[in-house]
Every structure is written in structure tokens, then in C-alpha cells.
C-alpha positions as CSV (number, residue, x, y, z in Angstrom):
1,X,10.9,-8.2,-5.7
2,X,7.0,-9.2,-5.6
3,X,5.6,-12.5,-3.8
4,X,2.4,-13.0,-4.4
5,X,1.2,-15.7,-2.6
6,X,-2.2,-17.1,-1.0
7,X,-2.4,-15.5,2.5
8,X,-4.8,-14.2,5.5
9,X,-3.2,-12.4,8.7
10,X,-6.2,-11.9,11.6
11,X,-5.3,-9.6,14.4
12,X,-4.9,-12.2,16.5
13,X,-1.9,-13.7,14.6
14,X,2.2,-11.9,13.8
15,X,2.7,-14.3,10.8
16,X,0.3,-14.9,8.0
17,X,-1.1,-18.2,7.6
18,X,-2.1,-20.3,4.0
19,X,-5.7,-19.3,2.7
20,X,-7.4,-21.2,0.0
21,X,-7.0,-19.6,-3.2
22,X,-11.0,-18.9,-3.6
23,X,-10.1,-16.2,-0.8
24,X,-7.8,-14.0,-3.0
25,X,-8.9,-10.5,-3.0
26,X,-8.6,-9.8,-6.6
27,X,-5.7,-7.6,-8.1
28,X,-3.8,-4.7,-7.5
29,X,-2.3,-3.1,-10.5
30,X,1.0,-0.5,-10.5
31,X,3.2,0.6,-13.3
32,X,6.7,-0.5,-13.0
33,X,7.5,3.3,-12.3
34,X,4.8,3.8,-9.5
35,X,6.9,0.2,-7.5
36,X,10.0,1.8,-7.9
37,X,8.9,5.1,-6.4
38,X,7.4,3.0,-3.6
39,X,10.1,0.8,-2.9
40,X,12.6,4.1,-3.4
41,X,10.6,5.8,-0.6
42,X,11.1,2.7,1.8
43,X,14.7,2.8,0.7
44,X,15.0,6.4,1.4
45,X,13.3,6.4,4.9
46,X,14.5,3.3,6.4
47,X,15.3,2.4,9.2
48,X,11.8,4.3,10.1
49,X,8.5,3.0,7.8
50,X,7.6,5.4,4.6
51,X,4.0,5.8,3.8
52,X,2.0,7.2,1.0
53,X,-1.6,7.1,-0.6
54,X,-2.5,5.5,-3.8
55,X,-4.9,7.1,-6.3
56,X,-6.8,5.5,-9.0
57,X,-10.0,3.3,-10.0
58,X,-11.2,0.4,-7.3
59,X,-12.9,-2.5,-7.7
60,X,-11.9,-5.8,-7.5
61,X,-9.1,-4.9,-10.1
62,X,-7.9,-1.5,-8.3
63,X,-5.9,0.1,-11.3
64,X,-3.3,2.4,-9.3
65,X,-2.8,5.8,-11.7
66,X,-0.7,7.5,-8.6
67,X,1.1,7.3,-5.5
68,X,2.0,10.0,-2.9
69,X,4.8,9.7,-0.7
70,X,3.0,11.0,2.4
71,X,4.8,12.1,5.6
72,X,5.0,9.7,8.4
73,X,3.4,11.6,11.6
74,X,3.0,9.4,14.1
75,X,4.1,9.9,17.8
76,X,4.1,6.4,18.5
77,X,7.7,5.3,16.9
78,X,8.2,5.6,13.2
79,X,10.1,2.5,13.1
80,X,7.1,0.8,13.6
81,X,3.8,2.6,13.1
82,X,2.8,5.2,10.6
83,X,0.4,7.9,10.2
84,X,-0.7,9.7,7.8
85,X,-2.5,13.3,7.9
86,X,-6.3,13.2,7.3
87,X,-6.3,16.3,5.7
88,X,-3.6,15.4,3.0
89,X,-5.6,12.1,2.6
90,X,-8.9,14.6,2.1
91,X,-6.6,16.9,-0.1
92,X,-5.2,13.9,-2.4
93,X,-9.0,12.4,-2.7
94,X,-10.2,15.9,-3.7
95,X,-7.3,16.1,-6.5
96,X,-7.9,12.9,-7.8
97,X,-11.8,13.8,-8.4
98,X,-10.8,15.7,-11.7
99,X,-9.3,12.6,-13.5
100,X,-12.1,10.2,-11.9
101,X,-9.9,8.6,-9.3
102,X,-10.0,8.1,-5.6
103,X,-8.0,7.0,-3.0
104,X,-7.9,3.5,-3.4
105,X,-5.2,2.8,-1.1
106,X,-2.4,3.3,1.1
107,X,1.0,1.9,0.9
108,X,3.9,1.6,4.0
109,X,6.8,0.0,4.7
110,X,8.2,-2.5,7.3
111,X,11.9,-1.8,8.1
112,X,13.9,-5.2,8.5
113,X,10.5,-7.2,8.9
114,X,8.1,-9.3,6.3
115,X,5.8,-7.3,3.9
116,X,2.5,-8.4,5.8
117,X,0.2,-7.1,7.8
118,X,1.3,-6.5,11.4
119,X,-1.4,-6.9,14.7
120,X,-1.3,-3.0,14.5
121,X,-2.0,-3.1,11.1
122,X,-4.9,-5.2,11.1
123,X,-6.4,-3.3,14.6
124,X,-6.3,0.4,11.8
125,X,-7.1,-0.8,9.2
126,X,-10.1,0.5,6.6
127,X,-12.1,-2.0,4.8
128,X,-11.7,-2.1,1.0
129,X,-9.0,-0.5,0.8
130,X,-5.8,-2.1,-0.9
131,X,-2.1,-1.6,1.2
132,X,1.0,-2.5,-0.3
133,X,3.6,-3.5,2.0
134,X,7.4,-2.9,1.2
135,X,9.8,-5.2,3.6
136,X,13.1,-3.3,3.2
137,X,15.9,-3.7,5.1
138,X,19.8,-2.2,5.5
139,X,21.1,-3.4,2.3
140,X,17.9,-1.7,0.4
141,X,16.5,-5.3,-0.8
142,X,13.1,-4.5,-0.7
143,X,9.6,-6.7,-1.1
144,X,6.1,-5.7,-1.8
145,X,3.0,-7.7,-1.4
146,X,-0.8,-6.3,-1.5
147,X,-3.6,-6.7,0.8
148,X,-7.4,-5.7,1.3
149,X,-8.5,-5.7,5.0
150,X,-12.3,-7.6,5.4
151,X,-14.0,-6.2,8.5
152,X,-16.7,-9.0,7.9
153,X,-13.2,-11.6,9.2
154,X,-11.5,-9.2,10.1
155,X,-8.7,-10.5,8.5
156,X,-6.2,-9.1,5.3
157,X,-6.5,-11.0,2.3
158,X,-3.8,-11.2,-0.3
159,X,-4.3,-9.3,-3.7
160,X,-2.3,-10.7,-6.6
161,X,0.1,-7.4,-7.7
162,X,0.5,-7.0,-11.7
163,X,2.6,-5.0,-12.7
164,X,2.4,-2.9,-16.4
165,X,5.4,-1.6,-17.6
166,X,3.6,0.6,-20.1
167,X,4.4,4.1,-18.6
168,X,1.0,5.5,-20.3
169,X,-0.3,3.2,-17.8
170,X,0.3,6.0,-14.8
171,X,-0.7,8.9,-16.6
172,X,-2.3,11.0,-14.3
173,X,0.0,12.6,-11.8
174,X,-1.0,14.4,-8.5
175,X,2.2,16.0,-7.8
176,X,1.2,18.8,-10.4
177,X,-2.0,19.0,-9.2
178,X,-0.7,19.3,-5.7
179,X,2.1,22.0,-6.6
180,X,5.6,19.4,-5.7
């Protein structure tokens, strides 16, 4: 399932609250195929949160051409923080160079809790970047929402998610160029 909804979490605040519609922060677009791998990873992980990078074109429409499931290393409780590797980040960014893409993104879940940004969220994040957000929970329901983090508020905006269901829409895939 996908909410998209007009929302701003600071990291002073657990909940998001309403934001006026002129603060959207434009669109995050993923194939059908790219979600399900997402939302499969959160599935597959739970009760501990999944995490992975997304790969593609930014702007203020990021156009998502790949995901990679990343592995979760943090040391401060899985079921509640991620990490992921700087050098696999550095390794994906490289691969996507060859098709034109970066890393325009990372994506993580939040086992039995609301897709939004989280105080600990908010107090890591990276400007510009988009995160998707999959809320999963024992019975594998799951729910994503987008945001961008702006360090000027220092809040997370929502991004509206569109999803294409055109699978040449995800064309470029890093897993080949990454030997998995």
C-alpha cells in the first residue's frame, strides 16, 4: 500500500504533523517491480529494519532505475536503526556512473511502526536525498511513503510516490554490474 499525504516530521517531533501542500517535495518515481522488491526486503527481514540504496536520476522528479538491498550493520539494535556501509554506498554510486545514475536515495524499513521519519532518522539524515519508508509489521502488510530531508528546516518533507508499471521503466540493473 502507498499513502501519500501532505507531511513534515522535525527532529523535535515522533509523529508527523500536516504541512501545506506548497511544501511537497516533488516526486519519487519506482516501477511496480522495484516496491515489491522493497516491501519483500522489509518482509523478509522483519522483525529487524531492511535497508538498501536507490539508484537513478534526481531532481525534483527522482526517477528510481534501481534498488539495492544493502545489509543492515549497525551495532545499535537493528530493530530500530540501520546502517549501511560507506563503501558499498561509494561502490553502488561508482556502478551507477556507467548508465548516468547516482545514488539518489536510500530506502529502510520500520518494523510494527508508521512509515515516517523517526527523531533518529531526522538527527542522520543527508539533505536531498529521497528515503522511502516501508512500515511492515508481523502479518507482512506493509506501507511506503517518500521523504526528502531539508537541512535549511531541518525537517522531512513528503514526496508524492508514482508508481510506473512499465517494467522498461527499471531497466538498468546493478546486480549484474555488482556480480549478485
Amino acid at each position: 500500500m502507498i499513502r501519500c499525504e501532505e507531511r513534515v516530521v522535525s527532529a523535535t517531533e515522533d509523529a508527523p504533523q500536516a504541512e501545506p501542500q506548497e511544501q511537497r517535495a516533488g516526486v519519487c518515481v519506482v516501477s511496480a517491480d522495484q516496491l515489491a522488491q522493497i516491501e519483500d526486503h522489509a518482509k523478509a527481514t522483519y522483525p529487524d529494519e531492511c535497508c538498501g540504496v536507490l539508484i537513478g536520476t534526481p531532481g525534483e522528479r527522482v526517477v528510481v532505475a534501481s534498488v539495492h538491498a544493502a545489509t543492515n550493520r549497525s551495532v545499535d539494535g537493528k530493530r530500530d536503526r540501520y546502517e549501511i556501509d560507506p563503501e558499498e554506498i561509494l561502490h553502488l554510486a561508482h556502478a551507477g556512473e556507467k548508465e548516468e545514475h547516482e545514488v539518489v536515495g536510500f530506502y529502510h524499513s520500520h518494523p510494527d511502526h508508521p512509515p515516517a521519519p523517526s527523531p533518529t532518522d531526522v538527527a542522520r539524515a543527508w539533505p536531498a536525498y529521497a528515503y522511502l519508508i516501508i512500515a511492515v509489521d508481523a502479518r507482512e502488510r506493509a506501507e511506503t511513503r517518500a521523504w526528502v530531508y531539508d537541512e535549511d528546516s531541518k525537517r522531512f518533507h513528503e514526496q508524492a510516490i508514482v508508481v510506473e508499471h512499465d517494467p522498461s521503466s527499471a531497466s538498468y540493473n546493478l546486480a549484474s554490474d555488482l556480480g549478485n
